[in-house]
N, C-alpha and C positions, 0 to 999 in steps of 0.2 A: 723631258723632265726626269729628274731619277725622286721615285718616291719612298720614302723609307718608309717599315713596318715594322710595328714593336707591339706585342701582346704579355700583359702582364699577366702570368701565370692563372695567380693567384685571386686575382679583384675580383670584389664580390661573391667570396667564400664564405665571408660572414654573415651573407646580409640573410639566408633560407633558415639560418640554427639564431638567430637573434643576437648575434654579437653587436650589428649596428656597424659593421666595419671588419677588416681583416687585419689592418696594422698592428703588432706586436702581439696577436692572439691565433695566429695559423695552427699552430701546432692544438690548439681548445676547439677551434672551428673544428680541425680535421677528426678530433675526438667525438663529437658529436655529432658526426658524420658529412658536415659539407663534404658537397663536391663540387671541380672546377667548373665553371663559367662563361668564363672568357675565350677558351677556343669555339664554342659555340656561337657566339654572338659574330666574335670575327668572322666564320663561316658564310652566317649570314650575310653578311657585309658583301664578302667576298662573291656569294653568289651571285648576290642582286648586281651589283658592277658587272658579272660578266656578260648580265643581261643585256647591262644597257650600256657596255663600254666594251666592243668585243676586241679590239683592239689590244696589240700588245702594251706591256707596261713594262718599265725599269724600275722593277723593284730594287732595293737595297735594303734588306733586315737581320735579324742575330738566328743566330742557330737552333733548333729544337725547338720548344713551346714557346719560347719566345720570338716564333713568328716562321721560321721556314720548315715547321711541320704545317701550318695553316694552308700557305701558300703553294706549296708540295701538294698536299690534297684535292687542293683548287684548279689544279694544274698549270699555274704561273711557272715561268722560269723568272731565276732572283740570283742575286748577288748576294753573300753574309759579310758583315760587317765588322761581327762584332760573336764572338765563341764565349757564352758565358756559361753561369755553372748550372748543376742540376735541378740545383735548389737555387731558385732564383732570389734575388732579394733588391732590396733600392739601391744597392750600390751599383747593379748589373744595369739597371734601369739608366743612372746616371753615367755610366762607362758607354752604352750602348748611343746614349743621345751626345756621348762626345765622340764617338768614331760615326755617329750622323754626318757630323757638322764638319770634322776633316773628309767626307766621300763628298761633300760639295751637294747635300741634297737639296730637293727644291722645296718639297715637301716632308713633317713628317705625320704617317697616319698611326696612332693608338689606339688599343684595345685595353680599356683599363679604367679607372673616377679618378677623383680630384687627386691623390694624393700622387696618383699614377703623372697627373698633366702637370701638379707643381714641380717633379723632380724633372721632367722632361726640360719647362723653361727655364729652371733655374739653371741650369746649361745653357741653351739655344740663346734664352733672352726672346731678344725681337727679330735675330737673325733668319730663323727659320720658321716660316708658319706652322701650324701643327693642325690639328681637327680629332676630335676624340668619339672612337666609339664606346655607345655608353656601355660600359660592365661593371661598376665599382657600386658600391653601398647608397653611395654617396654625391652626387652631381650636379654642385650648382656653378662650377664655371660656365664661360659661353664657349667653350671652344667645341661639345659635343653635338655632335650629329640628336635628332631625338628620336632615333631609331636606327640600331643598323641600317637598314635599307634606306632611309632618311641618309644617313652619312655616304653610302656608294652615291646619292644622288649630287651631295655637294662634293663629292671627291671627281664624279661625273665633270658637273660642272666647270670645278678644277681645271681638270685635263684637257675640257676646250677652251677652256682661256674665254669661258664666258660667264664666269665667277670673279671680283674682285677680293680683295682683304679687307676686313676692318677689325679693328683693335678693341679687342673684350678683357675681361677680367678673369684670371682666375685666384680662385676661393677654394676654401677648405677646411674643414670642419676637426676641432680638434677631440679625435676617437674618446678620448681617455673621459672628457669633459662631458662628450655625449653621451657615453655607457650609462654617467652619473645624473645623466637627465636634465645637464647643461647644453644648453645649443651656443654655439661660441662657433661660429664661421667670420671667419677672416681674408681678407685681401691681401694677398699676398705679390701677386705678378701682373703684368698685364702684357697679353700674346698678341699676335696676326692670325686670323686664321679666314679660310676660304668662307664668305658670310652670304646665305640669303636665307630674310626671317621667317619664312616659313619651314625652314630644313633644320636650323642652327636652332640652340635652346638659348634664351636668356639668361643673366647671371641672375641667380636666388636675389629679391627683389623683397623685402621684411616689409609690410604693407599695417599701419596701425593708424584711426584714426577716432576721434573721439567717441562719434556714437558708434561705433564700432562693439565697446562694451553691454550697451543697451541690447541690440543687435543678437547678440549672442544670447546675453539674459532672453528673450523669445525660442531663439530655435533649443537653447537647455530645456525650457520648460516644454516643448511642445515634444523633445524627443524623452522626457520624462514622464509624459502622458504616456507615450507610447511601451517604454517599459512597464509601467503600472499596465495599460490593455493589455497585453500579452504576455503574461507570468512565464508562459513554456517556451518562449522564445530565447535565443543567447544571441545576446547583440554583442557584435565585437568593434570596439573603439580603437580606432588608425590614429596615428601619430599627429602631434602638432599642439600650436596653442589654443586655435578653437577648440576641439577633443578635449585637452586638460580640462576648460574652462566647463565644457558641459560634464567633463567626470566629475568636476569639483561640486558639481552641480547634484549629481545623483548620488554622494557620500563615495564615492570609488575613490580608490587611492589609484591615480592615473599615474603612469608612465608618459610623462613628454614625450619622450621618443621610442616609444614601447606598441606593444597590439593588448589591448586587455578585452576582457570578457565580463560582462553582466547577465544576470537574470532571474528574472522575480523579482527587482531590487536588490539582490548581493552580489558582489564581485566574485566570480567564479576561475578566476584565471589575472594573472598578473605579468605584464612584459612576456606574453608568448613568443615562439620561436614555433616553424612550420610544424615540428613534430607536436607541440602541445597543442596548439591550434585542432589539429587533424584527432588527438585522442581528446581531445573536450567535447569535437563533434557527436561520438560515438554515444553520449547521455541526453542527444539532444534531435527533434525531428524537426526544425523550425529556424531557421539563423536569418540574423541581418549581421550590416556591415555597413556602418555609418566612417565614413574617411571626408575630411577636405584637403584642394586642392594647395598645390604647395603656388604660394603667390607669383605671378607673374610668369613664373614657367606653366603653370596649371598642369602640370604632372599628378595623376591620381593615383596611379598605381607603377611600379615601379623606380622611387625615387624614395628610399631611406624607409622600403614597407616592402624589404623582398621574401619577409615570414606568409606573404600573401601569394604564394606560390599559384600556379596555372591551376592545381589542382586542388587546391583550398577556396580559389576563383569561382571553379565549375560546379565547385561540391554547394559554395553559395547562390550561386546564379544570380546572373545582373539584375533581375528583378527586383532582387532582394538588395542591392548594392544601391546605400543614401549615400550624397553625397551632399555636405553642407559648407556655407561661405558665408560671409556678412556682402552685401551688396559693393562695396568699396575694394574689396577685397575682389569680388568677380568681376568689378567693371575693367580692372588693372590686368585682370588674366585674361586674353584674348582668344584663347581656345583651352580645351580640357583634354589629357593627352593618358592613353593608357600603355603603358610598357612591362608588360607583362613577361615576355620572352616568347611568347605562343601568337605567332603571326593570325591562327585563326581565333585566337580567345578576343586579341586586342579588334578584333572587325566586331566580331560581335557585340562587345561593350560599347566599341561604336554607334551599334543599330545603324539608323537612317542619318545620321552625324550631329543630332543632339542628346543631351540629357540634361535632365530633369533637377535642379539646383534648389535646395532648399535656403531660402533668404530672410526666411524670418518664422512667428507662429503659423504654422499651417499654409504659409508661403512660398510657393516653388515659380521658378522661371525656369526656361530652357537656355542650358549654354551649349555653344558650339562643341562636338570635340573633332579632333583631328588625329592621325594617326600618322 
């Protein structure tokens, strides 16, 4: 099999400074200091494969950070494709996935989110399966692995010919809309890729049902209590509709898709980015961190909340880490998934392989998670 490899430089530059994405704002990410990403993740990828795949591979990838410094490191030998420039951008992406498909590949594997896997198929189409490792802000197609080492296992797979294909969707979230506190995800393509559901992520899966709203009126008020009990605490609210619903709940002017901060009752912090996060901690000796699962993939951390950095994580510690759902909403997510980037943070969050779901007033169940 000739496998191709394509690392997008860039992905998930945005997501540690609060941009909520990297498209059309690199040069502001970089100002605020992002830094890359993506060749880390791929690393990991990369290692874990050579664990369990010791065997040689035919690679076929582009030149530099877009994929044969990764693989060079790794100690693969590869074939290039594809010479793009220094500064990488979507054209290179799309130039890259059409000298894929004239090398005759079988596969191709990326390092990059959503917008990274729509320029890829809007090339390939259905011709060539693809498989994504997650790096981007942003991830609800299916075609991603849910963890680097998640992904060497179906790429594993793959390679003995003891993985089939099936046909997922990919989605994508339009940046501009989302800055503005719009969530607008769209279908756009639908790929091949190498599928088994315990490895592969679902496509984002918008989960709403009647008493759903009742639902929510409960766990507002019970985590309204809990801001009244504890004046000196700084509770930080994670992105999504439940979150807005209980911020609207406690007077906070919530960010859809932002990190904000309360305490005492007042809103202390507004759409953080890691660095505010980290200097709001320094007036405070006490933090929570209320997030819910994104539906159907049940990703808690690392999916469109990467201002929640490994060490914004540690400095909260899991104990302190609510995590709330309406019942309907968690019976549809099948496990609770943490992507942190920090191979030891995400076991730990793990515990024993449940945690603790708050479903209503003073209501908690244990959901699965997995890693």
């Amino acid at each position: 099999m000739k496998i191709g490899f394509l690392i997008n430089p860039i992905a998930g530059m945005g997501g540690k400074v609060g941009l909520k994405g990297t498209d059309g704002v690199l040069d502001q990410a970089i100002e605020l200091g992002a830094k890359p990403v993506a060749q880390e993740k791929a690393r990991k990828m990369l290692s874990h494969l050579q664990e369990i795949y010791p065997e040689k591979i035919n690679w076929i990838t582009c030149d530099g950070d877009m994929g044969a410094n990764a693989l060079e490191k790794a100690g693969y030998e590869f074939a290039v494709a594809y010479n793009g420039m220094n500064k990488t951008s979507q054209n290179d992406t799309l130039a890259a996935a059409k000298a894929f498909m004239e090398s005759g590949i079988d596969l191709i594997v990326f390092c990059g989110g959503d917008g990274t896997a729509r320029d890829i198929v809007s090339v390939v189409e259905k011709n060539i399966p693809v498989l994504g490792i997650p790096s981007g802000v942003k991830m609800y197609s299916g075609v991603f692995g849910v963890s680097p080492a998640r992904t060497a296992e179906v790429l594993d797979g793959f390679l003995k010919e003891e993985l089939g294909l099936a046909e997922v969707e990919i989605m994508d979230l339009d940046e501009d809309k989302y800055r503005q506190g719009d969530w607008s995800v769209r279908l756009y393509y639908s790929a091949n890729t190498p599928f088994e559901s315990t490895l592969v992520q679902s496509s984002k899966m918008m989960i709403e049902a009647a008493s759903d709203e009742d639902i929510k009126d409960e766990i507002g008020e019970y985590i309204e209590e809990l801001v009244s009990e504890e004046p000196d605490t700084l509770f930080l609210l994670g992105p999504g509709g439940t979150l807005e619903f209980i911020g609207n709940m406690l007077k906070v002017e919530k960010t859809l898709l932002g990190i904000d901060a309360v305490s005492g009752g007042q809103q202390v912090g507004k759409d953080l980015n890691e660095e505010g996060i980290l200097k709001l901690f320094e007036n405070y000796n006490k933090y929570k961190l209320i997030l819910s699962p994104i539906g159907a993939q049940g990703f808690v951390l690392g999916r469109g909340n990467l201002q929640l950095s490994p060490q914004v994580i540690r400095k909260i510690g899991r104990e302190n880490i609510m995590i709330v759902s309406t019942p309907a909403k968690l019976q549809r997510t099948p496990v609770l998934r943490f992507d942190t980037g920090d191979t030891e943070l995400n076991k730990e969050l793990s515990g024993r392989g449940w945690f603790s779901v708050v479903i209503g007033y003073r209501l908690s169940r244990l959901a699965e998670v997995s890693i």
